[in-house]
C-alpha positions as CSV (number, residue, x, y, z in Angstrom):
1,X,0.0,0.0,0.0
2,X,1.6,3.6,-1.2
3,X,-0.6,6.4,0.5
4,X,-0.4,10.3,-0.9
5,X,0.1,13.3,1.5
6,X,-0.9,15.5,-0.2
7,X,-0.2,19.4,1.2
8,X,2.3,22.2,0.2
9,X,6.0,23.5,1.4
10,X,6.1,25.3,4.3
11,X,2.8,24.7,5.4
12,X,3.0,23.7,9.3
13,X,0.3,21.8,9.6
14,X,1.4,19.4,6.3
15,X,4.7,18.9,8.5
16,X,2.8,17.8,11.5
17,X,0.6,15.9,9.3
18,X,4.0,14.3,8.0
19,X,5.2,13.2,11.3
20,X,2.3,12.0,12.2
21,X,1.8,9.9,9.6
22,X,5.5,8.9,9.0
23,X,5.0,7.1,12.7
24,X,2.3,4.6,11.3
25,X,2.4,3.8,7.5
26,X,5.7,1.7,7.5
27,X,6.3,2.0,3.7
28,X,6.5,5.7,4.1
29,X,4.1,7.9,2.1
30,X,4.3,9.9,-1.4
31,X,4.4,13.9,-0.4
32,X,2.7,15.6,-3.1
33,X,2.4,19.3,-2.9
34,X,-0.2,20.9,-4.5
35,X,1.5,23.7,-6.1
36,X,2.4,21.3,-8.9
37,X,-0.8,21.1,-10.5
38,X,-3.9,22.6,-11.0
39,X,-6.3,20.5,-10.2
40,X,-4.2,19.5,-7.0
41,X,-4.8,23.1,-6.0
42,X,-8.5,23.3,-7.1
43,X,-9.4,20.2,-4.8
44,X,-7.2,20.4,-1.5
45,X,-6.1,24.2,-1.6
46,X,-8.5,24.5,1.5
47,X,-8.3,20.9,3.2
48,X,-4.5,20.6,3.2
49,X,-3.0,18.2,4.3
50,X,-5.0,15.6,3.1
51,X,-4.1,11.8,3.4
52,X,-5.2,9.9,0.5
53,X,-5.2,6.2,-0.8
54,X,-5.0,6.1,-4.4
55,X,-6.2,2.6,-4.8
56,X,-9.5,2.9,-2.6
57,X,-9.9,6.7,-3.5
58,X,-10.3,7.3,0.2
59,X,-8.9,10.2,2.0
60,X,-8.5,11.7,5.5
61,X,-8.1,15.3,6.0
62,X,-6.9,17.6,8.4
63,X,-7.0,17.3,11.8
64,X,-6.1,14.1,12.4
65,X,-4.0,12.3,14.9
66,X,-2.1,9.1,15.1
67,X,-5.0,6.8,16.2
68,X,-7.2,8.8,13.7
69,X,-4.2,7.5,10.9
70,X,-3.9,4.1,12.3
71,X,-7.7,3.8,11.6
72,X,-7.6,4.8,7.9
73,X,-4.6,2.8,7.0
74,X,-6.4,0.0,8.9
75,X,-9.0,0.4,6.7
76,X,-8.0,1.0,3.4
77,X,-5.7,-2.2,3.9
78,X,-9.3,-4.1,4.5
79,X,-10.7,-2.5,1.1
């Protein structure tokens, strides 16, 4: 399973999103920011950071915590 991050540089809530989530997926994640595309920007310019599971489409958006993570990567791994 390869989740997305998606947020932006120098955003301090993607880089407390990041830790957060670098303590629980153990095959890391993809960081995407959303300055790179368009349509990145016109769907999570307002939500970022926003956890997402390409496979299952699923997402999880700000504010989480650890147990909130554990939960969605839980879940997407039953999907």
């Amino acid at each position: 399973m390869r989740l997305i991050l998606f947020g932006t540089f120098g955003c301090h809530l993607c880089e407390q999103a990041e830790v957060i989530v670098s303590t629980c997926v153990p095959d890391g994640v993809d960081y995407v920011d959303i300055a790179e595309q368009e349509q990145w920007q016109e769907r999570y310019a307002v939500r970022i950071p926003v956890l997402y599971d390409p496979e299952t489409k699923q997402e999880l958006g700000w504010p989480f915590d650890l147990a909130e993570v554990e939960d969605f990567v839980c879940r997407v791994a039953r999907m």
